[in-house]
N, C-alpha and C positions, 0 to 999 in steps of 0.2 A: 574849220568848217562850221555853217551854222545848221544846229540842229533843230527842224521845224516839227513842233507838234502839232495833230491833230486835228481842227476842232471839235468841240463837241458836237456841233450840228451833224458829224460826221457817225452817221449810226449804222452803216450798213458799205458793204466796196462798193455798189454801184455810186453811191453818195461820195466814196473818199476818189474814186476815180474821177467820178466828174468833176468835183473839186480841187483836186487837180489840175485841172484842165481850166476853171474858169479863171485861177488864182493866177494862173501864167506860170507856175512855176518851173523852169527850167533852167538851171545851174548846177553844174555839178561840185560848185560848193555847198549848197545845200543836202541834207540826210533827213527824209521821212520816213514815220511809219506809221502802222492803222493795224488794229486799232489801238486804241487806249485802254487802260487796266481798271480793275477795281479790285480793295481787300476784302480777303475773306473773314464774311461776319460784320461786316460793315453795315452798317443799317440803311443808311441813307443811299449807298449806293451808286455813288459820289462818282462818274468817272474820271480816270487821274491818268495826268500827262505824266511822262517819264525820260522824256528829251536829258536829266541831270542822270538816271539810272543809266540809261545808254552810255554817254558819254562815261561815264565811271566805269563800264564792260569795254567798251573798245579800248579806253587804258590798259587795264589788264591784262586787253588782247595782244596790245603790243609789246606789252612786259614778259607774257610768257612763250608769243610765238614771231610777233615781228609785224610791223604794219603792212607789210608784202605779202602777206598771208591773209586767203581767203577766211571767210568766219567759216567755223566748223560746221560741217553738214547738218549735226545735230540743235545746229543753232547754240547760243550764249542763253542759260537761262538767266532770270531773273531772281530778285527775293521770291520765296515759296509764298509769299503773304498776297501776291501778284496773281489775278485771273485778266484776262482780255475781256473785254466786255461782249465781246459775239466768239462765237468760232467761225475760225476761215478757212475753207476748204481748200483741198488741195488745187481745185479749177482757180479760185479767188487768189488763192496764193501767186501763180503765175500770172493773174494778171495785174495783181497791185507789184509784183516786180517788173511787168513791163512800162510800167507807167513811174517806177521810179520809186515805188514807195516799199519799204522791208516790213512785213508782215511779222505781228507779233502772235505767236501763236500756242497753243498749248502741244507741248515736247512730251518726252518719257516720265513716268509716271506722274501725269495732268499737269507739270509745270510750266508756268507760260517760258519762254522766251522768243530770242529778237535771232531772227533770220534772214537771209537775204545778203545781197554783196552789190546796193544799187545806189547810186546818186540820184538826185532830180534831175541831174545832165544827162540820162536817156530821150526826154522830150526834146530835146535844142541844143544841144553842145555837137558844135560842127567835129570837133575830134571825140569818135567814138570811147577813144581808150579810157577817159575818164567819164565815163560811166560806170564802171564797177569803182566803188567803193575801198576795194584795198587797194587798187589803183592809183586814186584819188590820192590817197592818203599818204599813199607812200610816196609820191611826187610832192608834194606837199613836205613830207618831213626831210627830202632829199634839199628843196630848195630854201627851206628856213634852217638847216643846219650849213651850208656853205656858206649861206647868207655871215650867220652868227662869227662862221670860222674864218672866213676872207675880210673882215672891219678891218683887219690889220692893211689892209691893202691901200683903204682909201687913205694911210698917213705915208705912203710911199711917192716915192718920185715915177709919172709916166714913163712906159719904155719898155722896150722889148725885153726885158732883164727881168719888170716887175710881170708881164706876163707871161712867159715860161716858168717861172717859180708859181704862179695861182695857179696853174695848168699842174704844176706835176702835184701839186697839193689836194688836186681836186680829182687826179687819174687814181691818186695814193687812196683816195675816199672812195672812190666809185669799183677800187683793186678788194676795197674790204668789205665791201657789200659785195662783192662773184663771191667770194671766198664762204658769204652767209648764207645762199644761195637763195641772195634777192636777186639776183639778174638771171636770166634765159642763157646769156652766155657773157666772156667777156669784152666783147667788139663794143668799145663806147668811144664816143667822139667827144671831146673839149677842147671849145678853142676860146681864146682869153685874148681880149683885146683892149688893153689896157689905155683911158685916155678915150676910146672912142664916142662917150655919152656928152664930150665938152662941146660946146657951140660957141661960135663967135659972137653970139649976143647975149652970152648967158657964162657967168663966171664959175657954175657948178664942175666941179670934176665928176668922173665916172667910171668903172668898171664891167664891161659887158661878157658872159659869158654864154657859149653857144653849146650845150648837155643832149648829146643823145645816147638814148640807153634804152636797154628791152626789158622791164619790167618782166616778173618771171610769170606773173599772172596774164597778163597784158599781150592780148592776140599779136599785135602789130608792135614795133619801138615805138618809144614816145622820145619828141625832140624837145628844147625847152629854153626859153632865153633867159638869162636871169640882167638884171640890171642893178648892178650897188655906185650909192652916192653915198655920202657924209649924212642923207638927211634918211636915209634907209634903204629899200629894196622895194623892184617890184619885176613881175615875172610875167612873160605870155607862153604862147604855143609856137611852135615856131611852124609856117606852113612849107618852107624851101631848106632841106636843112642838108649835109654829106649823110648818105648812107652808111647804115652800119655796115654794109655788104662788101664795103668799100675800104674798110679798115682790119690791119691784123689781128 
């Protein structure tokens, strides 16, 4: 995910909302927040981005609770050295989360930290689910870790043999996340169709897989195609996909 700072022009929510808005930004690979920080004792007064500081907490986050995990209520503080440059109100706070952007705000005893569980894909991303941010994330690490673990596949021979073996490899991975309790439950779909990305005018092989699964955060399942070649990976939303309703 890219993590968008601020700009400075941005002095006030009405200002980072609107901007927002004029910038187009809507993807929920993107992660903002508003405001921006200054250190304590600093003379000059300098406001400072922190898009490196974030990303260093959301690591953390998934080291000690899991990327399927909401941020804590109390929010991720910051270094102590860290103020926001305005205070945002509890009103402003709800509305820079509907517009996408995580409010950096001063916590228990005056320390700023980073709150919020929102992509910029609340403005535009036709699949709501990934709009919450641990959502996001965790579909993301779901589809760059099969990606890493199925490379074995593309030096196999096409054929019903080599797709039932990616399939029970990838049930065995989605059996061990219920078990962490990332998933809502364990009704997940994988279908592996080994060979189906080849075209007659095009000498590339391919691996297609079809991942539905219920995030445990995640109102609704999320469905998901994954696509591996020799030359990498790439992934959409699947809009027609088998129900999980429909599986034991």
């Amino acid at each position: 995910m890219l993590v968008i700072d601020p700009p400075v022009a941005w002095k006030t929510t009405e200002e980072a909302l609107q901007g927002v808005r004029n910038f187009g930004y809507a993807s929920s690979h993107l992660l903002g927040y508003f405001p921006r920080v200054r250190l304590r004792g600093d003379e000059s007064d300098t406001p400072r981005s922190i898009g490196g500081a974030i990303a260093g907490l959301l690591c953390r986050h998934d080291r000690i609770r899991g990327t399927w995990q909401h941020m804590d209520s109390q929010g991720m503080p910051l270094d102590r050295q860290m103020l926001p440059v305005i205070e945002v109100s509890e009103r402003d706070t709800e509305l820079l989360q509907r517009a996408g952007l995580n409010p950096v705000c001063r916590g228990p005893a005056g320390l700023a930290r980073f709150f919020g569980d929102v992509t910029l894909g609340r403005l535009g991303d036709s699949h709501r689910e990934f709009a919450s941010l641990s959502v996001q994330r965790f579909c993301l690490q779901i589809l760059s870790s099969i990606a890493s673990a199925a490379r074995w596949s593309m030096f196999e021979a096409d054929g019903a043999a080599l797709s039932q073996k990616l399939q029970n490899q990838v049930q065995h991975f989605f059996d061990s996340l219920a078990e962490c309790g990332a998933l809502t439950n364990n009704r997940v779909v994988v279908e592996c169709d080994a060979g189906v990305s080849q075209r007659a005018d095009s000498g590339a092989r391919g691996v297609t897989l079809l991942l539905v699964f219920h995030p445990v955060n995640s109102p609704n399942p999320v469905s998901l195609t994954l696509h591996l070649t020799p030359d990498g990976w790439r992934a959409s939303s699947t809009a027609f996909a088998p129900a999980v309703e429909n599986c034991a």
